[in-house]
PyMOL Python script that loads the backbone (N, CA, C, O; Angstrom):
from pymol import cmd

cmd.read_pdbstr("""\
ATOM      1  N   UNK A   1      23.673  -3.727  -3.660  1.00  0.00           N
ATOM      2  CA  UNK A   1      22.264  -3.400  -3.628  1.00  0.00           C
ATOM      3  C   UNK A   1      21.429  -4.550  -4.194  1.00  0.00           C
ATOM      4  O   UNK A   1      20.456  -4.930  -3.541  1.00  0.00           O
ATOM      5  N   UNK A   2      21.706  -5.079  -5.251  1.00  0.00           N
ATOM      6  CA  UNK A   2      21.230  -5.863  -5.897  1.00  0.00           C
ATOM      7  C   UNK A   2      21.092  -7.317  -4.994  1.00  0.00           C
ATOM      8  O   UNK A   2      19.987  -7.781  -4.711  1.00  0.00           O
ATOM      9  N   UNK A   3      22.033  -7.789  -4.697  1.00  0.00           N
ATOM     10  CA  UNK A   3      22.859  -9.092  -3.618  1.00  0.00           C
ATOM     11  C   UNK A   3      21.080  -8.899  -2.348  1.00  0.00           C
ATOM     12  O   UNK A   3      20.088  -9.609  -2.185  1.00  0.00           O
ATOM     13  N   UNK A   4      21.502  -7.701  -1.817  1.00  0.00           N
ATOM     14  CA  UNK A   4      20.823  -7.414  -0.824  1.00  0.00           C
ATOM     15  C   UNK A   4      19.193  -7.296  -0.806  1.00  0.00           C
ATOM     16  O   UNK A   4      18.491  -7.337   0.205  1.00  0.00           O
ATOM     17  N   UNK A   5      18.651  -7.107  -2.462  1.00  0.00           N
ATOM     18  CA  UNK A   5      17.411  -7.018  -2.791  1.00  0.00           C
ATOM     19  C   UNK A   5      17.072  -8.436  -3.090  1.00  0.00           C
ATOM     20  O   UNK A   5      16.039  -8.918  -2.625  1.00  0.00           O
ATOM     21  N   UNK A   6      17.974  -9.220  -3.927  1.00  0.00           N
ATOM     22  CA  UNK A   6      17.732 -10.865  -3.766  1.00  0.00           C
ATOM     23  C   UNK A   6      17.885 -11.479  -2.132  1.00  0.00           C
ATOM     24  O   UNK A   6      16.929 -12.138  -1.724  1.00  0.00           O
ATOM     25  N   UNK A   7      18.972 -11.290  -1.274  1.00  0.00           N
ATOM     26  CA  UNK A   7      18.545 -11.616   0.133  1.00  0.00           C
ATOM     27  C   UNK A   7      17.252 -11.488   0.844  1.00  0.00           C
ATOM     28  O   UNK A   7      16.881 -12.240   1.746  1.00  0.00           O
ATOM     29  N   UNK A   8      16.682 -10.609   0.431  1.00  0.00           N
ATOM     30  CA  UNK A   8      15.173  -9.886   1.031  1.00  0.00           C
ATOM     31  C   UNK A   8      13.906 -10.521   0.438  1.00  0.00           C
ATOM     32  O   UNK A   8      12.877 -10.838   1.035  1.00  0.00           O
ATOM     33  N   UNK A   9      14.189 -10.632  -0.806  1.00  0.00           N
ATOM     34  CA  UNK A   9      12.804 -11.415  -1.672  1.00  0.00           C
ATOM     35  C   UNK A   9      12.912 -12.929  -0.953  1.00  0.00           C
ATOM     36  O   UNK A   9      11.869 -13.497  -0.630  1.00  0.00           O
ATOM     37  N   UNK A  10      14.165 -13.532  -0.724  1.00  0.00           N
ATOM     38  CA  UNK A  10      14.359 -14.783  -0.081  1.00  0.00           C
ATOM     39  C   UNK A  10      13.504 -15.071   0.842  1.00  0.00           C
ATOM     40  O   UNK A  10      12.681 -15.983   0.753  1.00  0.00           O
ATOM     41  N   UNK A  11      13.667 -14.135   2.022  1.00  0.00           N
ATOM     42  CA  UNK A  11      13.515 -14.244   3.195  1.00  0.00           C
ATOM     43  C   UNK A  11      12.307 -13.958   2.894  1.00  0.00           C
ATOM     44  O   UNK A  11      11.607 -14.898   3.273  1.00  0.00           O
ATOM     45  N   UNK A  12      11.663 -13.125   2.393  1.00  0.00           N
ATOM     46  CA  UNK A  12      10.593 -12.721   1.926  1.00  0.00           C
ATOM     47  C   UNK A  12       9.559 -14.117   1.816  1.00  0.00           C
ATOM     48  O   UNK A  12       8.720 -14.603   2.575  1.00  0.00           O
ATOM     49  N   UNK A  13      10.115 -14.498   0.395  1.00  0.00           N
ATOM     50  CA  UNK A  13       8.946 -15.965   0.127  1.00  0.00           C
ATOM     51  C   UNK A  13       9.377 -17.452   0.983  1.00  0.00           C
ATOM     52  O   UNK A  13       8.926 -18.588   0.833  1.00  0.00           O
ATOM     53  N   UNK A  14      10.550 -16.874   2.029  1.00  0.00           N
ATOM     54  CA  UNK A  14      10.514 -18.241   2.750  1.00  0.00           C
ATOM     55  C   UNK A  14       9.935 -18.195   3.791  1.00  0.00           C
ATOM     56  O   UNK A  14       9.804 -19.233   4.440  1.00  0.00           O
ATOM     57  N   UNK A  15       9.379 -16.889   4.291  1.00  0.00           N
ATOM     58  CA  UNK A  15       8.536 -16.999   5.572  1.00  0.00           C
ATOM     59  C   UNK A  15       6.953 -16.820   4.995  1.00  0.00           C
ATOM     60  O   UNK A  15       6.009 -16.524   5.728  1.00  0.00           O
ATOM     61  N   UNK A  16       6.864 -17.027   3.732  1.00  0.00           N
ATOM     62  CA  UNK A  16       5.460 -17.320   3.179  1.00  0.00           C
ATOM     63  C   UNK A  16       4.325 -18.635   4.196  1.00  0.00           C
ATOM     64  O   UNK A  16       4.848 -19.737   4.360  1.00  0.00           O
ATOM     65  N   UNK A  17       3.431 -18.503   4.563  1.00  0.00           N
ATOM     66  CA  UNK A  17       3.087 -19.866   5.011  1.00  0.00           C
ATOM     67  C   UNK A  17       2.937 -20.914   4.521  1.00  0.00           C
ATOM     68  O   UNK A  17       2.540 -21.859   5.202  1.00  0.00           O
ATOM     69  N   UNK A  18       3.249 -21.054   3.021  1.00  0.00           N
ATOM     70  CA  UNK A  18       3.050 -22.188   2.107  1.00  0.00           C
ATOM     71  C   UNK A  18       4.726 -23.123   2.216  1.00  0.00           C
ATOM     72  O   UNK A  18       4.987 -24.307   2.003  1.00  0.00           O
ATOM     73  N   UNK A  19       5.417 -22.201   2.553  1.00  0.00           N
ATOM     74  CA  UNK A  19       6.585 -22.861   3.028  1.00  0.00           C
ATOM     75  C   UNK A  19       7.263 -23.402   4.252  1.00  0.00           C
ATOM     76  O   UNK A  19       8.469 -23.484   4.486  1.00  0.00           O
ATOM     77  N   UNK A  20       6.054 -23.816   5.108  1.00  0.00           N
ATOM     78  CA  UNK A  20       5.962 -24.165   6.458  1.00  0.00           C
ATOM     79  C   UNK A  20       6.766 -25.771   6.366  1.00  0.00           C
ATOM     80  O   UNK A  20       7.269 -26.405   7.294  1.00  0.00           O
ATOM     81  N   UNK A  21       6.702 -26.027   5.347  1.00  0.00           N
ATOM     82  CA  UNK A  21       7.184 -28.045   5.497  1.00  0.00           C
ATOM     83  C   UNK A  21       8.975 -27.889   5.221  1.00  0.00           C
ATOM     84  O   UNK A  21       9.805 -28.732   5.561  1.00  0.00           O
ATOM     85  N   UNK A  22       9.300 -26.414   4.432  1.00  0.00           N
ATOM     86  CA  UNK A  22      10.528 -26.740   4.195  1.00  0.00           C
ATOM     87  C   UNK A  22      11.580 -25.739   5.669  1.00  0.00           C
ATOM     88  O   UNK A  22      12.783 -25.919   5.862  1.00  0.00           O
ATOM     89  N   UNK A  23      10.751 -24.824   6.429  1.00  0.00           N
ATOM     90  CA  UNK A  23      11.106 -24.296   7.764  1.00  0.00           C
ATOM     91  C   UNK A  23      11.209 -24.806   8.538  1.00  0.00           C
ATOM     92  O   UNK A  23      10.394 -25.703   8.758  1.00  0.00           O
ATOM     93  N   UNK A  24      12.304 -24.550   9.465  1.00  0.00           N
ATOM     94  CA  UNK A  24      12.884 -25.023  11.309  1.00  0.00           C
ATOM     95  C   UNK A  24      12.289 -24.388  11.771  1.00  0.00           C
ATOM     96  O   UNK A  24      12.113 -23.178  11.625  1.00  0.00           O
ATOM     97  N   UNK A  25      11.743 -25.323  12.616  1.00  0.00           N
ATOM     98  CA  UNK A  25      10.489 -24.575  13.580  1.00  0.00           C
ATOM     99  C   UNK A  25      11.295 -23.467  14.452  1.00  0.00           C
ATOM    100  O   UNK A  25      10.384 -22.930  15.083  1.00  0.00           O
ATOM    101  N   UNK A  26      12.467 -22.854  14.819  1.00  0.00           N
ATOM    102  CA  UNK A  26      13.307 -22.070  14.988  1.00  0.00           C
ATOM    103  C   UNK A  26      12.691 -20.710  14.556  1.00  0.00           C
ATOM    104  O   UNK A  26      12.231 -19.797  15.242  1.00  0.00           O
ATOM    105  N   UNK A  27      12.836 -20.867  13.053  1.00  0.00           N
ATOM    106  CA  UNK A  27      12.736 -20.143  12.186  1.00  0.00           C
ATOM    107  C   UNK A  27      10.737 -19.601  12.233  1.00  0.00           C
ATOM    108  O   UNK A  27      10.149 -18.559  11.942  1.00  0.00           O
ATOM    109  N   UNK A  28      10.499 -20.332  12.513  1.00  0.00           N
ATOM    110  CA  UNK A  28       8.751 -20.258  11.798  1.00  0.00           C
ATOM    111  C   UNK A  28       8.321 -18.825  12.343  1.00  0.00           C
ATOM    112  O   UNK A  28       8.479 -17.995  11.448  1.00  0.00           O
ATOM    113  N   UNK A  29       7.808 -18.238  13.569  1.00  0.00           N
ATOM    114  CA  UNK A  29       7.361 -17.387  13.803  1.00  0.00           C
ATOM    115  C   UNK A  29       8.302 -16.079  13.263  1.00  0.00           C
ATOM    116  O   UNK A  29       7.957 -15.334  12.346  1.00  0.00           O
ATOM    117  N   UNK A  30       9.189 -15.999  13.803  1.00  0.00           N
ATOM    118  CA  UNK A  30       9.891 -14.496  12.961  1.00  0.00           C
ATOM    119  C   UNK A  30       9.421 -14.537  11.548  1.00  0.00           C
ATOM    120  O   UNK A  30       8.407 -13.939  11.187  1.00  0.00           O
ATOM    121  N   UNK A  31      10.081 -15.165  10.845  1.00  0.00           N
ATOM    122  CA  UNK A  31       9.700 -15.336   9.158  1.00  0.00           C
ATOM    123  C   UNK A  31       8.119 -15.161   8.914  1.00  0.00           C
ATOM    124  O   UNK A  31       7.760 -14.568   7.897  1.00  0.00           O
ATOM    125  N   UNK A  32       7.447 -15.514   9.553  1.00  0.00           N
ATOM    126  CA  UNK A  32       6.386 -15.386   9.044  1.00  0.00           C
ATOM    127  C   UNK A  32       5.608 -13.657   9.849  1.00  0.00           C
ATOM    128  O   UNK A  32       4.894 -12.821   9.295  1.00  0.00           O
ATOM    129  N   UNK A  33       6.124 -13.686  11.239  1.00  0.00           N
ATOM    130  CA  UNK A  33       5.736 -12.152  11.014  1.00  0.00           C
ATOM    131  C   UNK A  33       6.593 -11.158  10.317  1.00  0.00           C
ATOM    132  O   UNK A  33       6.020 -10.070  10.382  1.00  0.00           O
ATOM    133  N   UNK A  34       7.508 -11.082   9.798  1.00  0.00           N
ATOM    134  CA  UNK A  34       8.540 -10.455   8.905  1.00  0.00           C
ATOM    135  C   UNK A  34       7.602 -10.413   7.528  1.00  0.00           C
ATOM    136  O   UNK A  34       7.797  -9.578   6.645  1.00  0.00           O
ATOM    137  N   UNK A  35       6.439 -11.544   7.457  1.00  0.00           N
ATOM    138  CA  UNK A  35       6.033 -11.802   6.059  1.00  0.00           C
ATOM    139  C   UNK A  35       4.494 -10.960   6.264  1.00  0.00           C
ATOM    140  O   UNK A  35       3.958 -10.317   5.361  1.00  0.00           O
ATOM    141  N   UNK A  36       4.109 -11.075   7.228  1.00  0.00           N
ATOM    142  CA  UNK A  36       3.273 -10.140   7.745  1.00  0.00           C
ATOM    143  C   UNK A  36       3.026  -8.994   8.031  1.00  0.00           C
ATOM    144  O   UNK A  36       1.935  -8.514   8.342  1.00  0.00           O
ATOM    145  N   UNK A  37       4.170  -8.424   7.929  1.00  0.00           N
ATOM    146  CA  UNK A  37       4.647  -7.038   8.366  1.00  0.00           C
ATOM    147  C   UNK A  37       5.047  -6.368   7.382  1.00  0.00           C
ATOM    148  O   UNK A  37       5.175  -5.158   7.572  1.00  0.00           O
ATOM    149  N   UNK A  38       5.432  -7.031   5.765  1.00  0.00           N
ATOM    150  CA  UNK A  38       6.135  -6.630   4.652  1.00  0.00           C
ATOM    151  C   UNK A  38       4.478  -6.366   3.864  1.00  0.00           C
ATOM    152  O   UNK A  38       4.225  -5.491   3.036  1.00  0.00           O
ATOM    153  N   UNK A  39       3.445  -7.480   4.456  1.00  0.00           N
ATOM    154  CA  UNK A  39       2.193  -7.299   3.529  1.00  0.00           C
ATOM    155  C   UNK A  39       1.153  -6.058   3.988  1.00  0.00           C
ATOM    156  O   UNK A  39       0.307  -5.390   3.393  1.00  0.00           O
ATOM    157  N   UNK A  40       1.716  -6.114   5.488  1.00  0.00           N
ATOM    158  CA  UNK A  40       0.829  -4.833   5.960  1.00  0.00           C
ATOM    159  C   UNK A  40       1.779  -3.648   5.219  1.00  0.00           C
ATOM    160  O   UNK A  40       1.183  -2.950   4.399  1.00  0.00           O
ATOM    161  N   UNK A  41       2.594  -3.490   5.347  1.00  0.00           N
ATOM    162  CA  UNK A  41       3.067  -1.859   4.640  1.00  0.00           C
ATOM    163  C   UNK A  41       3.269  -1.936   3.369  1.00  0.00           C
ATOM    164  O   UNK A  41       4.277  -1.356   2.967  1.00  0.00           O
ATOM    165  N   UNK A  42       2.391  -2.668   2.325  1.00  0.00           N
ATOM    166  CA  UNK A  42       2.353  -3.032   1.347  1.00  0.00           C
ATOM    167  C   UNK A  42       1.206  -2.787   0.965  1.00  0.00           C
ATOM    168  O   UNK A  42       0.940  -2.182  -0.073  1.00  0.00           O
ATOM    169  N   UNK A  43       0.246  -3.317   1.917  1.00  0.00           N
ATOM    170  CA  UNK A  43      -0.798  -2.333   2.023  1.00  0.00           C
ATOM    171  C   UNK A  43      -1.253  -0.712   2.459  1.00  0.00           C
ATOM    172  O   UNK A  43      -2.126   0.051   2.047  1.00  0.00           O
ATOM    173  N   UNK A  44      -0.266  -0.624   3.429  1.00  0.00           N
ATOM    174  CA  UNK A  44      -0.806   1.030   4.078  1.00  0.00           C
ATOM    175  C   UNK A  44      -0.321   2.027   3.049  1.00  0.00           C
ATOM    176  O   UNK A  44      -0.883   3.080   2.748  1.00  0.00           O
ATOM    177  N   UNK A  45       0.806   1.539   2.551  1.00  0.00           N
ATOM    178  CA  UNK A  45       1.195   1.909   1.087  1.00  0.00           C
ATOM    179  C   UNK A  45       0.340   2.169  -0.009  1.00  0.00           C
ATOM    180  O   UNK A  45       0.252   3.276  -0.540  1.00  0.00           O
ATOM    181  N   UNK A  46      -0.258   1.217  -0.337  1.00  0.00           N
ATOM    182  CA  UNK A  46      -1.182   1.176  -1.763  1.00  0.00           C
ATOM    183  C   UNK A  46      -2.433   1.812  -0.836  1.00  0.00           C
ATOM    184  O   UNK A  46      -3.348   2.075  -1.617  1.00  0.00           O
ATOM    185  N   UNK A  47      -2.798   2.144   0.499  1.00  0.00           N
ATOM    186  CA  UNK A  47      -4.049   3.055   0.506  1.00  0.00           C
ATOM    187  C   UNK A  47      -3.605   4.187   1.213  1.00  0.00           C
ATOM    188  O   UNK A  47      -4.455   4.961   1.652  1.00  0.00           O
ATOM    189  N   UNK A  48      -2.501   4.390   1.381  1.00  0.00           N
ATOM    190  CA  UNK A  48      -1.977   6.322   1.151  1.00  0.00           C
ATOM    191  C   UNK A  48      -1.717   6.290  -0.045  1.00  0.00           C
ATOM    192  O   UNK A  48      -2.322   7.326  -0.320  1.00  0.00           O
ATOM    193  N   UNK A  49      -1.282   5.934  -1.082  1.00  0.00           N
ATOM    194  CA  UNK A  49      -1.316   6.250  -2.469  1.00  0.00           C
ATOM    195  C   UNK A  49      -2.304   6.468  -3.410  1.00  0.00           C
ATOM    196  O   UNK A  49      -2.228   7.149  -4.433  1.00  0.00           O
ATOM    197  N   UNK A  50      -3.584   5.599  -2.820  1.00  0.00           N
ATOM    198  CA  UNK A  50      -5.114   5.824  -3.488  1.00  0.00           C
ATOM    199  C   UNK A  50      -5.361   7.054  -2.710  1.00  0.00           C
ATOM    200  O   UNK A  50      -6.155   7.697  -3.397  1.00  0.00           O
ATOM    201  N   UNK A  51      -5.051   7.823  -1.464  1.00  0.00           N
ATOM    202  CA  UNK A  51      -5.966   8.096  -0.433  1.00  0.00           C
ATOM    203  C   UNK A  51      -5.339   9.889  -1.321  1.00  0.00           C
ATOM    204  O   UNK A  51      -6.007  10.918  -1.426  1.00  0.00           O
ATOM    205  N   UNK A  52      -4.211   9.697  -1.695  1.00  0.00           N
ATOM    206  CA  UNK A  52      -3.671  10.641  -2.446  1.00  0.00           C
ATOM    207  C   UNK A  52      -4.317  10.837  -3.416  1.00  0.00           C
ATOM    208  O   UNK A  52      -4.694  12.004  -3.314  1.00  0.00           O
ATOM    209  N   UNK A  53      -4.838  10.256  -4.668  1.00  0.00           N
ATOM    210  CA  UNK A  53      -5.347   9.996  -5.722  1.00  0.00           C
ATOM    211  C   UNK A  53      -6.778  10.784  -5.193  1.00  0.00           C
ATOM    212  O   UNK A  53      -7.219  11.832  -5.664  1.00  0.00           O
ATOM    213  N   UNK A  54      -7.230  10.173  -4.352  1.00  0.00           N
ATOM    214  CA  UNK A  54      -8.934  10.486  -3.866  1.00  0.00           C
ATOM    215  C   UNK A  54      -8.886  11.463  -3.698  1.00  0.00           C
ATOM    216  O   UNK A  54      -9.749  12.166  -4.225  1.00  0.00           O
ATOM    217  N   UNK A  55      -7.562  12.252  -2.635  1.00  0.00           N
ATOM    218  CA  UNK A  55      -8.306  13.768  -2.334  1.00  0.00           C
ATOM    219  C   UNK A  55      -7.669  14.805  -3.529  1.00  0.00           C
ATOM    220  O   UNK A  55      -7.910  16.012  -3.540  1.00  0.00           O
ATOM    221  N   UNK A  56      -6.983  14.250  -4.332  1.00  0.00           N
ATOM    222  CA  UNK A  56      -6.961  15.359  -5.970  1.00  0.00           C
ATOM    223  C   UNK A  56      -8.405  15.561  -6.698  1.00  0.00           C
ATOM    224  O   UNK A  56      -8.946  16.577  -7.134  1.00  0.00           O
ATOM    225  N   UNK A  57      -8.897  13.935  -6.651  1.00  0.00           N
ATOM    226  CA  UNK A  57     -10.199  13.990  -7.651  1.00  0.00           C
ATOM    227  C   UNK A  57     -11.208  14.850  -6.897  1.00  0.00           C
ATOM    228  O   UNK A  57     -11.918  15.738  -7.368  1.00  0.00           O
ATOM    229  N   UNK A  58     -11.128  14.347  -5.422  1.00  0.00           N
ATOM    230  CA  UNK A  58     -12.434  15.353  -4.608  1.00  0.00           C
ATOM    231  C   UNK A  58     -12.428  17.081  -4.604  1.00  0.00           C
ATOM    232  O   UNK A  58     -13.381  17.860  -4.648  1.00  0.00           O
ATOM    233  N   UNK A  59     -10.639  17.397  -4.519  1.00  0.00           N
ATOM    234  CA  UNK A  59     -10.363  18.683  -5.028  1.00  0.00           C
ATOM    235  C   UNK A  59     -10.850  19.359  -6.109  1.00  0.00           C
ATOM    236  O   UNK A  59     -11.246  20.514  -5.951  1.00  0.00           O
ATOM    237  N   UNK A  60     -10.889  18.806  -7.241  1.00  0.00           N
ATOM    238  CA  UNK A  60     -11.274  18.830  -8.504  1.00  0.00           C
ATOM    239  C   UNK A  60     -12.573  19.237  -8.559  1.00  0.00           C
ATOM    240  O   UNK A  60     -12.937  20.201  -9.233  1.00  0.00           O
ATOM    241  N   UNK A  61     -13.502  18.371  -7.703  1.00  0.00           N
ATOM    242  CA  UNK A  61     -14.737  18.258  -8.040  1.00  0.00           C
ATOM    243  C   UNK A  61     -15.129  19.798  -7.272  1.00  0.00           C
ATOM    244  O   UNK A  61     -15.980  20.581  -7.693  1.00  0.00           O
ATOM    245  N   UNK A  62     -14.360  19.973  -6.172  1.00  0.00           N
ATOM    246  CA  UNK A  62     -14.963  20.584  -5.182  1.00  0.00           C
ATOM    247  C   UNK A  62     -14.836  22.083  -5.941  1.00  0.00           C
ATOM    248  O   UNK A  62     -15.684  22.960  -5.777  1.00  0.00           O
ATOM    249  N   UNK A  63     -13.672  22.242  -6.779  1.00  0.00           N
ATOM    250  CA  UNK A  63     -13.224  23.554  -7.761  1.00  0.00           C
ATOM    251  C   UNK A  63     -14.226  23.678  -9.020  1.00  0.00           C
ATOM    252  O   UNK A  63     -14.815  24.731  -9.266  1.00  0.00           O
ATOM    253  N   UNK A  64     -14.355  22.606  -9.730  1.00  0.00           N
ATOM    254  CA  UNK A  64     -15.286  22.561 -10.301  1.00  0.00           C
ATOM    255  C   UNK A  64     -16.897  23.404 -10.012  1.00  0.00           C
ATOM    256  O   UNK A  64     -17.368  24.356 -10.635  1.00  0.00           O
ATOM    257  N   UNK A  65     -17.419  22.717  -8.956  1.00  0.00           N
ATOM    258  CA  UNK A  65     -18.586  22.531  -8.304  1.00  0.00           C
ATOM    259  C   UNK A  65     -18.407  24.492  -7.961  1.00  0.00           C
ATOM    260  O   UNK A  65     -19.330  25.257  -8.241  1.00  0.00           O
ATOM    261  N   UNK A  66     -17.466  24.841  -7.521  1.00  0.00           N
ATOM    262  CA  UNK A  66     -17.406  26.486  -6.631  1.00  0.00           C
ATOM    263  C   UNK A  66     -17.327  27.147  -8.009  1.00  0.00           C
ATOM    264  O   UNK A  66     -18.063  28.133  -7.976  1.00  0.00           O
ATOM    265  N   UNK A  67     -16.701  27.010  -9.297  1.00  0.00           N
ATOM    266  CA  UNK A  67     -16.968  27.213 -10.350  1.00  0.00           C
ATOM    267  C   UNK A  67     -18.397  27.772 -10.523  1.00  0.00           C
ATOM    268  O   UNK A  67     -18.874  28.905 -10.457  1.00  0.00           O
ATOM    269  N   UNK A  68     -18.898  26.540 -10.769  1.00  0.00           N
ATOM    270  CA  UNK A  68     -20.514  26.187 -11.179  1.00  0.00           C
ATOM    271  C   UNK A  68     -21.644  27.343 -10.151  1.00  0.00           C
ATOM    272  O   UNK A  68     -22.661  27.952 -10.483  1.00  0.00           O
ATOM    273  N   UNK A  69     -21.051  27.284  -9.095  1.00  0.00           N
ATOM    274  CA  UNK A  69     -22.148  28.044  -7.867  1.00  0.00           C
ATOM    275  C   UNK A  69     -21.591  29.765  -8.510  1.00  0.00           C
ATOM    276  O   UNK A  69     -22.450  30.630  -8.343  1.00  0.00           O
ATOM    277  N   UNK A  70     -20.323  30.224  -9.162  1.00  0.00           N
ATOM    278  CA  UNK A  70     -19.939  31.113  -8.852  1.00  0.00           C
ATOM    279  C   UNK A  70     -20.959  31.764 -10.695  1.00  0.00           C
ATOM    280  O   UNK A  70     -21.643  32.785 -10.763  1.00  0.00           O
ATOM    281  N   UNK A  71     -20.732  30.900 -11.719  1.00  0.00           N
ATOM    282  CA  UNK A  71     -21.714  30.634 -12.910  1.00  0.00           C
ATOM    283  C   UNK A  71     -22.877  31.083 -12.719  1.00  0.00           C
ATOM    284  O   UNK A  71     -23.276  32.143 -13.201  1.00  0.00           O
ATOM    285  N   UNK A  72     -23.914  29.915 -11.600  1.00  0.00           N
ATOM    286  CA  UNK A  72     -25.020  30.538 -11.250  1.00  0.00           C
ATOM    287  C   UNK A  72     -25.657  31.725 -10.843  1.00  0.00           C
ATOM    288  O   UNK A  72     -26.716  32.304 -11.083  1.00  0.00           O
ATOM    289  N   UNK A  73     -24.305  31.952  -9.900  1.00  0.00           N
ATOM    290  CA  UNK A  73     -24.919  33.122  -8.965  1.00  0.00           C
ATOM    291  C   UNK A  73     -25.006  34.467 -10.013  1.00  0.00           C
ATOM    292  O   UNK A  73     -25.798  35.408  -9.981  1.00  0.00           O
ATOM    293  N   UNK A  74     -24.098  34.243 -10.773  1.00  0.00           N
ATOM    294  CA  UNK A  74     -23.798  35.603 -11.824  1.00  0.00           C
ATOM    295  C   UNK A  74     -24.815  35.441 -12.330  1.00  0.00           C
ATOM    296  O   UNK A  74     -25.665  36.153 -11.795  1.00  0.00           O
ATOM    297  N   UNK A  75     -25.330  34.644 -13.396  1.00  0.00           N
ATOM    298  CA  UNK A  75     -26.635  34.657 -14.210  1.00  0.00           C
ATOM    299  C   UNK A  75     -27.614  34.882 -13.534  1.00  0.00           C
ATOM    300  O   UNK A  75     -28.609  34.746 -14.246  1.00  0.00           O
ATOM    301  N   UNK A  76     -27.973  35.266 -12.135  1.00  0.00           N
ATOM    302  CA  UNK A  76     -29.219  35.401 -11.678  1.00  0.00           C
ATOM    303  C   UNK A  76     -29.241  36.905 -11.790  1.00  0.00           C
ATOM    304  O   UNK A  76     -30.247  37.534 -11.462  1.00  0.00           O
TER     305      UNK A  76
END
""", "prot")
cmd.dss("prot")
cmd.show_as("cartoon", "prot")
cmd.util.cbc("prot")
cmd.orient("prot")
C-alpha cells in the first residue's frame, strides 16, 4: 500500500507542468492529463464536502427560523 501510494505521488508531481524539461515528449500529454484529472477530483471533492457543510448550516437556520415563526405566532 505504502510502495503504491509513493508510486502515485511520483507520477503525480512528474506530470506537474513545471517538470516539462525533465519529460519524454512520449510521456508529456498522459502525465499531465493524469495531473489534471487528479486536480479536478480534488476539487469536486473539496466542493461536495463544503456543499455538505452548507446544506447542515442552511438546515439549521431554516429550523431555527420555523422555531422563531412558531414563537411568534403563539405570542400573538
Amino acid at each position: 500500500m505504502l510502495r503504491g501510494a509513493i508510486a502515485g505521488l511520483l507520477i503525480y508531481g512528474y506530470g506537474h507542468p513545471a517538470c516539462d524539461v525533465f519529460r519524454p515528449a512520449a510521456l508529456d500529454a498522459p502525465l499531465q492529463g493524469f495531473h489534471r484529472d487528479i486536480n479536478t477530483v480534488a476539487f469536486e471533492g473539496y466542493r461536495a464536502l463544503t456543499r455538505f457543510d452548507d446544506d447542515r448550516a442552511v438546515s439549521a437556520v431554516k429550523g431555527y427560523v420555523q422555531h422563531l415563526d412558531t414563537q411568534m405566532r403563539g405570542a400573538e
